[in-house]
DRENDO-1510 file (C-alpha; in Angstrom, 1 decimal, always signed):
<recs>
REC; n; res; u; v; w
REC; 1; UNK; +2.9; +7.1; +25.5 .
REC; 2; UNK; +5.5; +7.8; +28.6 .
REC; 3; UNK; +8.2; +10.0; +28.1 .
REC; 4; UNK; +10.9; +7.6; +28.3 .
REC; 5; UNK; +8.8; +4.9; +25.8 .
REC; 6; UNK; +8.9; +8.0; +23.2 .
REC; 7; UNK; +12.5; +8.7; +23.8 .
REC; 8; UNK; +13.5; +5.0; +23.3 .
REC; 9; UNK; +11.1; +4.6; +20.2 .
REC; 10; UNK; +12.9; +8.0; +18.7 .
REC; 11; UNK; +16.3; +6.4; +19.1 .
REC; 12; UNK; +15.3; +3.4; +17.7 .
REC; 13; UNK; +13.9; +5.3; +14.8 .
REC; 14; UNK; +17.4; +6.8; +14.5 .
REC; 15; UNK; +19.7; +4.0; +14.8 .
REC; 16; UNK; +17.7; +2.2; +12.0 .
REC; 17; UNK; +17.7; +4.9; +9.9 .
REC; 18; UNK; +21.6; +5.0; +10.2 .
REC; 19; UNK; +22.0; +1.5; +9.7 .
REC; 20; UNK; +19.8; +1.5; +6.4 .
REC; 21; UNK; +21.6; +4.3; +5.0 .
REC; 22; UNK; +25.2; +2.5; +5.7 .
REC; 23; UNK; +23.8; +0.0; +3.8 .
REC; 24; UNK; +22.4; +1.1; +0.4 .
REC; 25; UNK; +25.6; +2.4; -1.2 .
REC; 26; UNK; +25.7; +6.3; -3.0 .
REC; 27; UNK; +26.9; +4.8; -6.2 .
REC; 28; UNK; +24.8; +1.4; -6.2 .
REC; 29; UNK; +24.4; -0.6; -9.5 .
REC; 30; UNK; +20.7; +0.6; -9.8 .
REC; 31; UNK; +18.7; +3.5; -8.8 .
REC; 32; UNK; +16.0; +2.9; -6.9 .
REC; 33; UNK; +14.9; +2.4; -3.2 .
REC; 34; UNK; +14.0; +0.2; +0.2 .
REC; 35; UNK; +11.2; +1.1; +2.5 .
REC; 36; UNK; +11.6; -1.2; +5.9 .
REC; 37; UNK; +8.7; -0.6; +8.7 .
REC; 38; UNK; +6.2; -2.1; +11.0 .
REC; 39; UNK; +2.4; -1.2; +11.7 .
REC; 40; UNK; +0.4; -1.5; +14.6 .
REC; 41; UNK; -3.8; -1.6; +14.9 .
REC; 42; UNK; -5.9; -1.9; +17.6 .
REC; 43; UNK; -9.2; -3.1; +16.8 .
REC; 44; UNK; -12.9; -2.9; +18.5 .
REC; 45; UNK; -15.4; -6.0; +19.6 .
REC; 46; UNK; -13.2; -8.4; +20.9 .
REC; 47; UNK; -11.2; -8.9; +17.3 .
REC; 48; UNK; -7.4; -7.6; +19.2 .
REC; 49; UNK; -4.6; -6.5; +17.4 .
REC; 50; UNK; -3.3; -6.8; +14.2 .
REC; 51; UNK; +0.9; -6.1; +14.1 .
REC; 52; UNK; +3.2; -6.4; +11.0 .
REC; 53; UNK; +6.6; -5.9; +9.7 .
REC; 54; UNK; +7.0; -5.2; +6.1 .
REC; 55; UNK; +9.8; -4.5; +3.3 .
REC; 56; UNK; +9.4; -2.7; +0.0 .
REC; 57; UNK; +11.5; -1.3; -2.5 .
REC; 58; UNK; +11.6; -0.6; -6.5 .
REC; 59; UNK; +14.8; -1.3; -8.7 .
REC; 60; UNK; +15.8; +0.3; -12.4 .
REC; 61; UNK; +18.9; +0.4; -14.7 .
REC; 62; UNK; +16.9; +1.9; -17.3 .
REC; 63; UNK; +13.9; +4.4; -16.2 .
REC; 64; UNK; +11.8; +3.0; -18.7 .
REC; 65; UNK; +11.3; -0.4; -16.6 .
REC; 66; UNK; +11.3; -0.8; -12.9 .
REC; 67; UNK; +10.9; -3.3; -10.6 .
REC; 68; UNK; +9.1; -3.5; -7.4 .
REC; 69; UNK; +8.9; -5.6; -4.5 .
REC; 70; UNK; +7.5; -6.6; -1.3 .
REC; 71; UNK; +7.4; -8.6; +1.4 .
REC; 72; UNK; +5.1; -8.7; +4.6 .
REC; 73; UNK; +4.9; -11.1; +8.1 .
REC; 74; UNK; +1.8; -10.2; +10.0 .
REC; 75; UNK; -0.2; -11.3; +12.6 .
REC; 76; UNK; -4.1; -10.6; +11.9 .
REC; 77; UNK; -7.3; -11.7; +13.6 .
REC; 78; UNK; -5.4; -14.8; +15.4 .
REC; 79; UNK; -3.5; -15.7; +12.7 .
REC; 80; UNK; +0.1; -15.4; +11.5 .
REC; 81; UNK; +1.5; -15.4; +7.8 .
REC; 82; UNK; +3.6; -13.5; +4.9 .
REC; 83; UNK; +2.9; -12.7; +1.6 .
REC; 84; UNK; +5.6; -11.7; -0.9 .
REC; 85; UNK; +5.1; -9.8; -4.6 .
REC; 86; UNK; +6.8; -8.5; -7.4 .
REC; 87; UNK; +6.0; -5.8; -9.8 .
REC; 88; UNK; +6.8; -4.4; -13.1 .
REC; 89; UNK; +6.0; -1.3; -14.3 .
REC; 90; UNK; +7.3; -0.7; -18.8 .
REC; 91; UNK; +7.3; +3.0; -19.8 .
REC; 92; UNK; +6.6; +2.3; -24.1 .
REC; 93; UNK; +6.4; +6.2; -24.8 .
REC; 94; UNK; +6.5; +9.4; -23.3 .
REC; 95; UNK; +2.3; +9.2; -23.0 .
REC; 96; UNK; +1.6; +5.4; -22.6 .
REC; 97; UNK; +3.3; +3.1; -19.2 .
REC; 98; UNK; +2.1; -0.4; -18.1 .
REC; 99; UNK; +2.2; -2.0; -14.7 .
REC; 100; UNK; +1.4; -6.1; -13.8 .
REC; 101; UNK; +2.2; -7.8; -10.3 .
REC; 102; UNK; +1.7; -10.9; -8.8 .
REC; 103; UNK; +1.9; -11.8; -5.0 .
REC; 104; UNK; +1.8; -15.2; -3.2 .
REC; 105; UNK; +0.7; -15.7; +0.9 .
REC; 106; UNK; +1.2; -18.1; +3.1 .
REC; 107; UNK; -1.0; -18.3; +6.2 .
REC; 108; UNK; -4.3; -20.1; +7.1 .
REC; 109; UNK; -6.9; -17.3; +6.4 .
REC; 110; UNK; -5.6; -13.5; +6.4 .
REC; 111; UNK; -3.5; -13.5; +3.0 .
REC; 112; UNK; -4.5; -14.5; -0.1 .
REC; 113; UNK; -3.3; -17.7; -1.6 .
REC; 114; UNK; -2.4; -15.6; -4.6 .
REC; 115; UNK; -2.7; -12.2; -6.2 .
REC; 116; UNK; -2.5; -10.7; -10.0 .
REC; 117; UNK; -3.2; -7.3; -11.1 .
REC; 118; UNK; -2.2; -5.7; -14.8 .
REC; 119; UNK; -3.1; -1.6; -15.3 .
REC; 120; UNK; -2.6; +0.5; -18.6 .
REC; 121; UNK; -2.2; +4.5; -17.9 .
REC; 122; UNK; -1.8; +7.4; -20.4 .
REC; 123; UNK; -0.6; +10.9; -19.8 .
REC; 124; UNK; -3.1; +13.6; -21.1 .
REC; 125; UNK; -2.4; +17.6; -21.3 .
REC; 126; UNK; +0.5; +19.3; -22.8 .
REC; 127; UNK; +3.1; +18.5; -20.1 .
REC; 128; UNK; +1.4; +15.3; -19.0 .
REC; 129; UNK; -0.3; +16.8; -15.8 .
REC; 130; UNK; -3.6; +14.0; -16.2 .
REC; 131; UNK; -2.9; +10.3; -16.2 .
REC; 132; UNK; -5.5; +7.8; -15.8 .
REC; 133; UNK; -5.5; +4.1; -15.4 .
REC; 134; UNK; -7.7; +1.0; -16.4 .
REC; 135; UNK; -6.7; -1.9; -14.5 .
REC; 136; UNK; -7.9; -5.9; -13.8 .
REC; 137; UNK; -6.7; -7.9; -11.4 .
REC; 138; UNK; -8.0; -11.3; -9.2 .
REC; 139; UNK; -7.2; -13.1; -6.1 .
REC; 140; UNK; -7.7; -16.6; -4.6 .
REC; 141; UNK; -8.4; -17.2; -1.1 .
REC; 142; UNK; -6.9; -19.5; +1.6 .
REC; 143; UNK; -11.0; -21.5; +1.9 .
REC; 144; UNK; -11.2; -21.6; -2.1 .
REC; 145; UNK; -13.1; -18.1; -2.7 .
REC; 146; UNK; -12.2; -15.9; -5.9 .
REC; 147; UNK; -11.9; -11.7; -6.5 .
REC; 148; UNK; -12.4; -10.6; -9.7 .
REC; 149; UNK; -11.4; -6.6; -9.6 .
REC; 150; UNK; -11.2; -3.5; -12.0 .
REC; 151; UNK; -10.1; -0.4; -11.7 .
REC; 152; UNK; -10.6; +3.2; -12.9 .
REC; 153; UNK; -8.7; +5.9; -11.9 .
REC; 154; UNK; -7.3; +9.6; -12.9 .
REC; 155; UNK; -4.4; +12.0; -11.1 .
REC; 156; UNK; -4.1; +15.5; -11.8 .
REC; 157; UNK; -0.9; +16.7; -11.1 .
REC; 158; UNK; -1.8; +19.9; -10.4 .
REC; 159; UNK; +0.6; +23.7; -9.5 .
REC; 160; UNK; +1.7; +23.9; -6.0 .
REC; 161; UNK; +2.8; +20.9; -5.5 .
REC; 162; UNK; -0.4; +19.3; -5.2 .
REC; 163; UNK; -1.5; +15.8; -6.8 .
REC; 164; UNK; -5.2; +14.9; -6.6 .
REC; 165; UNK; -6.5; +11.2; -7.7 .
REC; 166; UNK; -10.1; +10.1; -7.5 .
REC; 167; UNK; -10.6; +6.0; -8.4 .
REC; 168; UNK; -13.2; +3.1; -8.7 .
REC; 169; UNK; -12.6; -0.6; -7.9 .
REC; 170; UNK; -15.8; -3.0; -8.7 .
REC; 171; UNK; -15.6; -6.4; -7.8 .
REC; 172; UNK; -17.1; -9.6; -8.3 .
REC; 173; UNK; -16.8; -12.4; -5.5 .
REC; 174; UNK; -17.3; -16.6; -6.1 .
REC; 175; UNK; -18.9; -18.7; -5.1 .
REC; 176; UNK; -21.4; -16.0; -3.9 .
REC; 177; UNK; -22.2; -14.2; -7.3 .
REC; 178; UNK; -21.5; -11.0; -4.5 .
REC; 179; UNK; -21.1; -7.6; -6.3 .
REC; 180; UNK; -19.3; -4.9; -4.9 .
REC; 181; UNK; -17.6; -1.8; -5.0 .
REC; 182; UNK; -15.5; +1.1; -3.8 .
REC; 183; UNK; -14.2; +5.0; -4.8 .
REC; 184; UNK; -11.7; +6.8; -3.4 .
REC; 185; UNK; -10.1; +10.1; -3.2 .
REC; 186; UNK; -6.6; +11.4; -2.4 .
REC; 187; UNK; -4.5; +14.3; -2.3 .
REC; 188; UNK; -0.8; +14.6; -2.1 .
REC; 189; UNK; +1.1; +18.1; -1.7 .
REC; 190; UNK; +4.7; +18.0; -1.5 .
REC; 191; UNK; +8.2; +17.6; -3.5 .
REC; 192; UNK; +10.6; +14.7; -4.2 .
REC; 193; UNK; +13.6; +14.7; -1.8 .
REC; 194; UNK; +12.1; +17.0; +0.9 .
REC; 195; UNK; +8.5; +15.7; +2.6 .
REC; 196; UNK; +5.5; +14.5; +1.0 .
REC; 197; UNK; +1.4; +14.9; +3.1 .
REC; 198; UNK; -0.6; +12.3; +1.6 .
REC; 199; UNK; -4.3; +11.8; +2.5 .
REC; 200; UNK; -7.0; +9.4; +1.3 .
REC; 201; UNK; -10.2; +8.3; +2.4 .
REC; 202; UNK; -11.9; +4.8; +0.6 .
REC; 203; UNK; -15.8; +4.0; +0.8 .
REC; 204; UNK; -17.9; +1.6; -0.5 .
REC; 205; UNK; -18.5; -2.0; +0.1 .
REC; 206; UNK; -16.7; -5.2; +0.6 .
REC; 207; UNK; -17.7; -8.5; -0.9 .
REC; 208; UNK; -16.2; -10.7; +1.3 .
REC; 209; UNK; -13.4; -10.6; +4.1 .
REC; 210; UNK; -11.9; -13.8; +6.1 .
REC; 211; UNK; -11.9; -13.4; +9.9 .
REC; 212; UNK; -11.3; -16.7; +11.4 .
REC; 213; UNK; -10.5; -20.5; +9.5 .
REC; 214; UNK; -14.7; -20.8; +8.9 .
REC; 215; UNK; -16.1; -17.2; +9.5 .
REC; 216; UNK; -16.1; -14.6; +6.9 .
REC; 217; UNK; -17.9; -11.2; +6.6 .
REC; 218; UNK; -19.8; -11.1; +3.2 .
REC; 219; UNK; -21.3; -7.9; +1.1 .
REC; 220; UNK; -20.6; -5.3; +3.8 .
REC; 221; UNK; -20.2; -1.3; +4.0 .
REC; 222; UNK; -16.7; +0.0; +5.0 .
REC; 223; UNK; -14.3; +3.3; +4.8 .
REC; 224; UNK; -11.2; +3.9; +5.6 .
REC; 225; UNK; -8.9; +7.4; +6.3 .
REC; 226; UNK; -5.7; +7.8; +6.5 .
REC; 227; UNK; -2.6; +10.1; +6.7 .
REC; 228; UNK; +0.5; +9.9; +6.0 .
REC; 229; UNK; +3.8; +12.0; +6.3 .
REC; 230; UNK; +7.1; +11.1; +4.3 .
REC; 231; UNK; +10.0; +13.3; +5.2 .
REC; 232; UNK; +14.0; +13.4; +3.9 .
REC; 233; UNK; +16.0; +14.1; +6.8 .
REC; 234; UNK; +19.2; +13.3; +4.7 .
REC; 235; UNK; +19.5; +13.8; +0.7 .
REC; 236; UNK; +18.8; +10.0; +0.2 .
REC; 237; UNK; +16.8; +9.1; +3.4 .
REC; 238; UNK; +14.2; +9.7; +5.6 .
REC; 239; UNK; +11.2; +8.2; +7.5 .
REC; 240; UNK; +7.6; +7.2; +7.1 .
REC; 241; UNK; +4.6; +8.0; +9.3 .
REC; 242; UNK; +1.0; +6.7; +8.4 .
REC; 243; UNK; -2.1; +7.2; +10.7 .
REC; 244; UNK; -5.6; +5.2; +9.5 .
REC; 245; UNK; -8.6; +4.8; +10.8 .
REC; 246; UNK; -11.3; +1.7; +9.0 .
REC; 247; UNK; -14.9; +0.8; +10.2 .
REC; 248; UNK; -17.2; -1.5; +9.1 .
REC; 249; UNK; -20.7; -3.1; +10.9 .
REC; 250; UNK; -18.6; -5.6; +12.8 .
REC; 251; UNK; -15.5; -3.3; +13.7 .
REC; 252; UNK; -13.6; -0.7; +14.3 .
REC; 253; UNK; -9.8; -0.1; +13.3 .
REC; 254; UNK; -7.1; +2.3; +14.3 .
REC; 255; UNK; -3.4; +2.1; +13.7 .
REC; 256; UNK; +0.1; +3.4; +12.8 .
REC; 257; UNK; +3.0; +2.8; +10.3 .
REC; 258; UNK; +5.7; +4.0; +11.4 .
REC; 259; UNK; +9.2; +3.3; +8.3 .
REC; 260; UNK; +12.7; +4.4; +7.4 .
REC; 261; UNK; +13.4; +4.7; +3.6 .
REC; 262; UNK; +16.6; +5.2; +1.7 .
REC; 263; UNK; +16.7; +6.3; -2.3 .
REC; 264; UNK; +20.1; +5.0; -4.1 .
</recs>
């Protein structure tokens, strides 16, 4: 990138990091926070460039029930759309929380025409240190096709700083009767209110994936990598970097998030 396009992209950065700080008030109503960013991905094999601007953000009153939220405009494979969803996530016990969300697109092929998920996870060990999670979930496509998901997962909060997570998702795709599935692994090392490293790497296969109004890519091999740096700069904000590479048979994928985020 040129000097001066780096020098204009870091004052940008700054200025709406400012502005989304003088915003979200120090003694708000509810604790929580508001993520706002934008992504750009280059892709191989004549499929362009997706781009994307995104807002998220989680509300409480009571810590024992927050709400989360998001909304997304992209523009993927050609196409142009947003999907919104909300979340809640009900702590019932020091061991035992709950999470279910829902989200609704609106585009010709690249979002869903809706999403639901629901997860259960437990705390295990003396302090808590192992949670895992079962989770379901489903989605409807824009040409009529249907996910049916699971999930298994455990996090280890571990000493140091360090938080490791290993997870399963199979999936079931119709009209198709295509099976598939997917792991991944992650590690996160870093504390609340100064900078958080996250990495993750996904593999496994996809059962189905729109790329065009009548042309799909069905039972296929993929993986994905990415990193991610979250750092405070002030004692309620801060920004968001995410690298991420994805490959399948068909294509190649690099890009970069780049956020502010403010706590309250």
């Amino acid at each position: 990138m040129p000097e001066r396009s780096l020098s204009s992209a870091v004052r940008a950065a700054r200025g709406a990091l400012a502005v989304l700080c003088a915003f979200v008030a120090p003694a708000a109503f509810a604790n929580g926070n508001v993520q706002v960013g934008a992504d750009y991905h280059r892709l191989t094999d004549g499929f362009g460039e997706w781009k994307g601007l995104y807002v998220r953000g989680s509300e409480w009153r009571d810590p024992t029930r927050v709400y989360s939220y998001e909304l997304v405009s992209a523009e993927r494979f050609g196409d142009r759309g947003q999907f919104a969803s909300f979340g809640i996530q009900q702590t019932f016990s020091p061991k035992w929380y709950a999470t279910t969300t829902v989200g609704f697109g609106a585009s010709d092929f690249i979002f869903p025409e809706w999403t639901a998920d629901a997860a259960v996870s437990r705390k295990w060990l003396a302090n808590g240190q192992l949670v895992t999670t079962l989770g379901v979930g489903g989605n409807r496509a824009t040409d009529g096709h249907q996910d049916t998901r699971a999930l298994v997962s455990a996090a280890w909060y571990a000493p140091h700083s360090w938080v490791l997570e290993a997870g399963w998702r199979p999936n079931h795709s119709n009209p198709g009767d295509v099976n598939s599935q997917a792991s991944y692994l992650a590690a996160t090392w870093g504390r609340e209110g100064q900078q958080y490293w996250i990495a993750r790497h996904d593999v496994g296969r996809e059962a189905y994936q729109l790329i065009g109004d009548a042309t799909a890519l069905v039972d296929f091999p993929s993986n994905s990598t990415s990193l991610a740096w979250r750092r405070w700069w002030t004692k309620r904000c801060g920004t968001h970097v995410q690298v991420e590479h994805y490959a399948n048979p068909n294509y190649e994928r690099n890009g970069v998030q780049l956020a502010v985020f403010c706590d309250h």
